[in-house]
Legacy VTK file of the C-alpha trace (Angstrom):
# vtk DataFile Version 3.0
C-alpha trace
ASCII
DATASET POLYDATA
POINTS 404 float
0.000 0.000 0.000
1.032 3.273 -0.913
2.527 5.519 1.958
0.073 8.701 2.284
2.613 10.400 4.640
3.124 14.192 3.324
6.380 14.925 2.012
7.804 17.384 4.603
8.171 21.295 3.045
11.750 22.142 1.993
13.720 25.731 3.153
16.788 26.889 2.808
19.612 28.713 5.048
18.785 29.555 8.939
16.818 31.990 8.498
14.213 32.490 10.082
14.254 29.108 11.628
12.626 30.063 14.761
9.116 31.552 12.622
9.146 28.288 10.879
9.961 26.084 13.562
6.123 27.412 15.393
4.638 27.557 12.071
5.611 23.796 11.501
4.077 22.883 14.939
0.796 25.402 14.580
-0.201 24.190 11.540
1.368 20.008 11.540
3.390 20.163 8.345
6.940 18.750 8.653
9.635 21.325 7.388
13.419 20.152 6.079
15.975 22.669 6.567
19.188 22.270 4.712
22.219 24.556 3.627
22.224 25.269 7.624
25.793 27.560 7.418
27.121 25.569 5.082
29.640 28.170 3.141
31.039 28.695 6.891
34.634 27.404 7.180
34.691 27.256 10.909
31.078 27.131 12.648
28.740 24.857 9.896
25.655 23.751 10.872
23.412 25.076 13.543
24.309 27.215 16.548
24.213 26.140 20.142
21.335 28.779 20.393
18.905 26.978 17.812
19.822 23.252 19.059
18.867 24.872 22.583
15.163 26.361 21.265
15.001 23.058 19.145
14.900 21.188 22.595
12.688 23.975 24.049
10.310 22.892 20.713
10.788 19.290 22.280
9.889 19.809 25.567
6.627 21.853 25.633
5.216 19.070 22.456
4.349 15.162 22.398
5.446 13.487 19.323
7.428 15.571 17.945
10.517 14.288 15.666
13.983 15.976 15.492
16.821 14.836 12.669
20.107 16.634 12.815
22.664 15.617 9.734
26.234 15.135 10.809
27.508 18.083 9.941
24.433 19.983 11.175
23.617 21.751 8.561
20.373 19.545 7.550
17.373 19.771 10.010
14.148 17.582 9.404
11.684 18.632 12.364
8.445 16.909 12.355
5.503 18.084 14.788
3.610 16.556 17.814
0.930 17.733 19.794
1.364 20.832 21.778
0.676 19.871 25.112
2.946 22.539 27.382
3.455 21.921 30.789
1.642 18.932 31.338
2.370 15.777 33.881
4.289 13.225 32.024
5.857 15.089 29.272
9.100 16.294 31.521
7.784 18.916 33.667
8.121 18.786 37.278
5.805 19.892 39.184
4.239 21.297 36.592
7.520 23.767 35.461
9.811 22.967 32.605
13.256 23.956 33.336
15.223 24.471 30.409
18.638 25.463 31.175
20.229 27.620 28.077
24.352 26.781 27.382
26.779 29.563 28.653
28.012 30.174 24.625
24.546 31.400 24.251
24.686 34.394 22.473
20.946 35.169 22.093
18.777 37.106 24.810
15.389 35.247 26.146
13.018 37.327 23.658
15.038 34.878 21.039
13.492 31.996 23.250
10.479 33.773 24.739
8.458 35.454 21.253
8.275 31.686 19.597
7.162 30.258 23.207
4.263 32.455 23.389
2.587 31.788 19.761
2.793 28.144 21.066
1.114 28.626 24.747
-2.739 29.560 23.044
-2.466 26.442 21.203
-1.055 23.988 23.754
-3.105 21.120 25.762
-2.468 22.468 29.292
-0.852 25.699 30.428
2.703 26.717 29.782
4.725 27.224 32.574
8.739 27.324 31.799
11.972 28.378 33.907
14.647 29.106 31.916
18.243 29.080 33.865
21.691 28.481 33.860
24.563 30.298 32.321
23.157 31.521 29.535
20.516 33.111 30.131
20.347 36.833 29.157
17.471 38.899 30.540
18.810 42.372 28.697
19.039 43.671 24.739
22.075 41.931 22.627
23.621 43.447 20.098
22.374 40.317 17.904
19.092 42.244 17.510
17.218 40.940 20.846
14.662 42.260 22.389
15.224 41.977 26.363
12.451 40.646 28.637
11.110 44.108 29.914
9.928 44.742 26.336
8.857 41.237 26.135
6.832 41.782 28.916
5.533 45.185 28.401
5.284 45.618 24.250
4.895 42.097 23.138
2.242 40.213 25.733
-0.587 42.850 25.894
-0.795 42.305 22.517
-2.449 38.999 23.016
-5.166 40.576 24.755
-6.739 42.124 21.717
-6.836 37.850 20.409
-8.881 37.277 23.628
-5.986 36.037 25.473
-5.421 38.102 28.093
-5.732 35.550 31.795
-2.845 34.269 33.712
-0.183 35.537 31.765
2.922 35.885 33.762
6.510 36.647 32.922
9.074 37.183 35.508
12.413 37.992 35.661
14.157 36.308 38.920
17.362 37.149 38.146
18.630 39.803 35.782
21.771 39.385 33.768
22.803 41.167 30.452
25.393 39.658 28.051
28.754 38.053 29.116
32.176 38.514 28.423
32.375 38.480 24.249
28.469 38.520 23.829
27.944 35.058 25.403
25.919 34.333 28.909
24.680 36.054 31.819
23.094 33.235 34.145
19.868 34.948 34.538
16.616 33.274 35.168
13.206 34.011 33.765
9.614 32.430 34.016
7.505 32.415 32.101
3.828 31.580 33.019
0.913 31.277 30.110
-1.985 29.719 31.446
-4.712 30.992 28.978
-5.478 28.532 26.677
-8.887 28.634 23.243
-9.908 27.178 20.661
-9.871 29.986 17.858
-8.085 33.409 18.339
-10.097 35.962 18.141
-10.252 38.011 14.124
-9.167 41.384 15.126
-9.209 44.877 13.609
-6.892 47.028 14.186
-7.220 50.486 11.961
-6.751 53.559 14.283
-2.716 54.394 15.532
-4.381 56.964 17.691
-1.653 59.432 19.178
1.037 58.779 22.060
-0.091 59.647 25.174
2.341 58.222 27.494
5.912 56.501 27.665
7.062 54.221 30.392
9.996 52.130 30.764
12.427 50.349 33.010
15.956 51.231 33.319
18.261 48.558 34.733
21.877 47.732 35.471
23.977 44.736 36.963
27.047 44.644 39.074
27.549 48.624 38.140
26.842 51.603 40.343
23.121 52.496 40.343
24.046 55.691 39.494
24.238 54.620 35.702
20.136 54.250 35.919
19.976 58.024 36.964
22.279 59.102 34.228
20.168 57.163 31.838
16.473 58.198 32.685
18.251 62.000 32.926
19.593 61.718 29.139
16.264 59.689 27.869
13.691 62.450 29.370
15.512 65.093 28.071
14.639 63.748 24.166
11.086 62.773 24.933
9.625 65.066 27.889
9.371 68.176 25.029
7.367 65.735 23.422
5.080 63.554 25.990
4.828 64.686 29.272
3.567 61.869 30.619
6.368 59.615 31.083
7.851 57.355 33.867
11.147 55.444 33.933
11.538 52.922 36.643
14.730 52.060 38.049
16.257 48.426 38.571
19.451 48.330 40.351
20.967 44.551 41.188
24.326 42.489 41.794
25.744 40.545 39.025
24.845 36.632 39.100
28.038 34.329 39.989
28.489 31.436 37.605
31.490 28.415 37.831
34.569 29.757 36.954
36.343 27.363 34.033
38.992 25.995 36.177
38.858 23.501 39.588
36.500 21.152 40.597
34.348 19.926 43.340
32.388 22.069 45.485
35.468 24.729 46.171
35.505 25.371 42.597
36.028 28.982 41.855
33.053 31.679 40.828
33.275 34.294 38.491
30.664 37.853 38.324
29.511 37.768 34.815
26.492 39.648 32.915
27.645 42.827 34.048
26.018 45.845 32.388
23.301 47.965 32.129
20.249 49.110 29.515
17.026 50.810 29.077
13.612 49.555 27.692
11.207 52.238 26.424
7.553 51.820 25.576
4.800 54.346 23.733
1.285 53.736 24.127
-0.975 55.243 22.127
-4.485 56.470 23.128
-5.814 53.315 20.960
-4.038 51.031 22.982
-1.158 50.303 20.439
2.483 50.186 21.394
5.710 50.872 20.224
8.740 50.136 21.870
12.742 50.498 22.041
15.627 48.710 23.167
18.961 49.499 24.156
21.780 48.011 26.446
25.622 48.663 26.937
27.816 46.603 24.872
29.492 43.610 26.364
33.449 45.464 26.101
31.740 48.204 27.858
33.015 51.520 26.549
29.585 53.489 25.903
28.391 56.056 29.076
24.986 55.640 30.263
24.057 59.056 28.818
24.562 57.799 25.003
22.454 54.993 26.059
19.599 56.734 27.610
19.875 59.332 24.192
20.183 56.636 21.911
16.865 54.502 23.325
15.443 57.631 23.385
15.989 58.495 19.694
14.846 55.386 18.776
11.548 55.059 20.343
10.726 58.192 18.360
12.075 57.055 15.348
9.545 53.974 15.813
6.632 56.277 16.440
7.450 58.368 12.916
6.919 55.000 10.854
3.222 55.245 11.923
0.930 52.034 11.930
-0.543 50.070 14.601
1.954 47.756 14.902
5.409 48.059 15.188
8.331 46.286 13.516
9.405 44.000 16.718
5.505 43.500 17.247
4.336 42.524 13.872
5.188 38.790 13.495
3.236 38.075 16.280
0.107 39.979 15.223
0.422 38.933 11.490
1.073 35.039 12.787
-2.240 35.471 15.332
-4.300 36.611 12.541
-3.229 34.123 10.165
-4.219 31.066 12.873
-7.472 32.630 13.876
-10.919 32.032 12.236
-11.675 32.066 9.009
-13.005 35.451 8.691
-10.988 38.554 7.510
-8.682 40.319 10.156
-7.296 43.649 9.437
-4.346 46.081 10.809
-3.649 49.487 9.586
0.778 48.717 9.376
3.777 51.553 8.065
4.766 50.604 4.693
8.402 51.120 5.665
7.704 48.308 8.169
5.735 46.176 5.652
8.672 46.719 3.378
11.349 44.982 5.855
13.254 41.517 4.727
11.171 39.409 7.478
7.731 40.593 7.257
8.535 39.467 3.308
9.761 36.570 4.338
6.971 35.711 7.087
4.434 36.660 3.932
6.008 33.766 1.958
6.353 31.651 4.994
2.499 31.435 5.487
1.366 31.306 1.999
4.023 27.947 1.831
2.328 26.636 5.065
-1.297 26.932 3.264
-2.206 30.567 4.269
-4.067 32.700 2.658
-2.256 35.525 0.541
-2.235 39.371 2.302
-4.513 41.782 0.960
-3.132 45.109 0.749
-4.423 48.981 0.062
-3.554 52.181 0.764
-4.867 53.580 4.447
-5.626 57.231 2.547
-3.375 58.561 5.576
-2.022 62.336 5.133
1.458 61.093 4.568
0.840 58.220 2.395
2.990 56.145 5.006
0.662 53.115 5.756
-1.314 50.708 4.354
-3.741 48.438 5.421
-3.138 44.935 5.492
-6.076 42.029 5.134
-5.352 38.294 6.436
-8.024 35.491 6.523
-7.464 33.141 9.387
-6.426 29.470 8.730
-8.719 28.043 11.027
-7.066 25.506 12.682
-6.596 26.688 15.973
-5.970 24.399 19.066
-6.491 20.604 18.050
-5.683 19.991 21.903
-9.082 20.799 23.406
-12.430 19.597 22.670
-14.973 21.665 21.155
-18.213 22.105 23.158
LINES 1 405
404 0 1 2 3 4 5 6 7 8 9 10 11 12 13 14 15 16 17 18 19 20 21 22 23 24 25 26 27 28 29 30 31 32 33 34 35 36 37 38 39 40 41 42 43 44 45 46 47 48 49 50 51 52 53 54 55 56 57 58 59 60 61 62 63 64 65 66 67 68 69 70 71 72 73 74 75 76 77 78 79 80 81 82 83 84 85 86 87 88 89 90 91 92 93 94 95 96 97 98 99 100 101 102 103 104 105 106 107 108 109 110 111 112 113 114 115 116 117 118 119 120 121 122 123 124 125 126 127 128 129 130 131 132 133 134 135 136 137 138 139 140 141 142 143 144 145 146 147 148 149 150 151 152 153 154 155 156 157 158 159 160 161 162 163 164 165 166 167 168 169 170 171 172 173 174 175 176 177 178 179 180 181 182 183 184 185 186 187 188 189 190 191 192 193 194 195 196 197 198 199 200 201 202 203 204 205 206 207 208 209 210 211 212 213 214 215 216 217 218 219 220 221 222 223 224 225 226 227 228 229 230 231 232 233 234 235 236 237 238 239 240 241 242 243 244 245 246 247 248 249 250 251 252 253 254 255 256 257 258 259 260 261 262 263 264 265 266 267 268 269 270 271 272 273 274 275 276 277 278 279 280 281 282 283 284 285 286 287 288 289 290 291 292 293 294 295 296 297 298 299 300 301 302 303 304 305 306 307 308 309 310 311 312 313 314 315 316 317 318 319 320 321 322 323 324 325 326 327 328 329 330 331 332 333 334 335 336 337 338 339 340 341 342 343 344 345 346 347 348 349 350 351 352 353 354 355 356 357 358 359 360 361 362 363 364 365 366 367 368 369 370 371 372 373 374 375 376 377 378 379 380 381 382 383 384 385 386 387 388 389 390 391 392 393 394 395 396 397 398 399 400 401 402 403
């Protein structure tokens, strides 16, 4: 008898391998992954990053089916069932701890964003501890979000799906990026205990105008007095502009991790994930959000006062795009409204954004994953700048709970 098991779909390169990893579990196609840094001469193959979300992938599904070629740079990833945190699929008492390598060079968000498309769909709630040495809670220079953001920009977004109760995320331990990029032995937890059926279709067509920023300014194993110099430097770009804004403050020590040498319980500790940053947020008087990111570079070298400019700066460069939905924000919309129900969903989005390398990329993504194509037209705004963008839902929301 002839085999009726679907071919899995093919990509190419590492891109974007974290979008396709949840759209391979969301919507139960297997995906095959080759030419995985395959031109590079002295790292081929996948990084210790992407095996470590890979295992993440692992632990919060049942079933699921993971291939890595010798060299690495071939992935075949077949999906199981989303089930989460659930008894007998390795959490313990009802947490999954997944402990990140210390030549991590991502922050959480890298771990976090693709967690929380999963959580709506999954079987039981989500609840995940991420630890060990490489855990970084702060902005990387690879293009990270850090977990303030996370927490503040990206989450209340869900709310507007109908997803909106016991949604937690925590930061227990703050860190920001090791020596040479790598580590910071944080620990973060995240808890995501709303679970539906069908997102809800959403439309989202006014920006509305900013009425308030807020933000959190943090530092580890450096004087607090870095924060000050921070908020000081970021309220003197945005207070001209909106009065209402509040920066809190988050002074802590640096986390100790193993030093490389000795052995035993006497074995040596080392300060690492020593730094400091700033995470800004907008909200309009619609309820949309736009937010910034920066953090002090792991050789050090930058004062606090370019940093709190700089963040500045770029929160109102952000704003000046327009839309409803910012650049960091607008895979996870676009990725909602593409799972939801079958009806049309529509967001008023900056063509500048639209225009970026992955919101291209996440457009051909879906339509290879059986999506329906995007529907644009012009939002007849006075400065031309946005457009607004039409998705049908997929329809295939959570296969893990009954419907009524």
């Amino acid at each position: 008898m002839a085999s009726t098991q679907v071919p899995p779909l093919r990509f190419v390169s590492h891109e974007a391998l974290p979008m396709r990893l949840v759209l391979a579990t969301l919507t139960g196609r297997a995906i095959q992954i080759s030419q995985i840094r395959s031109s590079s001469p002295t790292n081929p193959g996948l990084a210790p990053h992407e095996i470590s979300l890979l295992r993440l992938i692992e632990a919060v599904t049942n079933g699921s089916s993971i291939e890595i070629s010798y060299t690495g740079t071939t992935l075949l990833y077949r999906p199981g069932l989303i089930t989460g945190s659930s008894a007998g699929t390795g959490a313990s008492a009802g947490v999954i701890r997944h402990e990140l390598h210390e030549e991590c060079t991502r922050g959480s968000s890298y771990f976090l964003i693709p967690l929380c498309l999963l959580a709506p769909f999954s079987k039981a709630p989500v609840n995940v501890l991420f630890t060990g040495p490489g855990v970084i809670t702060s902005a990387t220079s690879t293009g990270d979000m850090s977990v303030d953001s996370v927490r503040t920009a990206i989450l209340p977004l869900y709310e507007q799906f109908g997803i909106s109760n016991k949604i937690e995320l925590r930061i227990l331990r703050r860190s920001s990026p090791g020596p040479g990029g790598r580590g910071g032995a944080g620990e973060v937890q995240l808890v995501f205990g709303h679970q539906l059926r069908l997102p809800k279709t959403v439309h989202i067509l006014n920006p509305g105008r900013i009425k308030r920023v807020r933000g959190v300014a943090y530092c580890t194993g450096v004087a607090a007095s870095n924060n000050a110099r921070m908020i000081e430097a970021a309220r003197a770009v945005l207070n001209p502009l909106v009065a209402d804004t509040y920066i809190f403050s988050d002074v802590s020590s640096a986390p100790y991790t193993p030093a490389a040498v000795g052995a035993g319980p006497n074995r040596e500790k080392r300060r690492t994930g020593i730094g400091f940053g700033l995470s800004l947020v907008a909200e309009s008087s619609t309820g949309c959000l736009v937010s910034a990111d920066v953090a002090s570079p792991p050789g050090g070298g930058q004062a606090a006062e370019d940093i709190g400019r700089q963040c500045g700066l770029q929160l109102l460069e952000s704003v000046s795009h327009g839309g409803c939905v910012s650049l960091a924000a607008a895979p996870t919309v676009l990725t909602l409204m593409a799972m939801g129900s079958e009806d049309v969903g529509r967001v008023q989005i900056s063509k500048s954004v639209l225009g970026t390398p992955d919101l291209i990329g996440l457009a051909r993504d879906l339509r290879k994953f059986g999506a329906s194509a995007w529907g644009l037209r012009d939002a007849g705004s006075k400065a031309g700048q946005d457009a607004v963008l039409s998705i049908v839902g997929k329809g295939i929301g959570n296969v893990g709970r009954k419907v009524a």
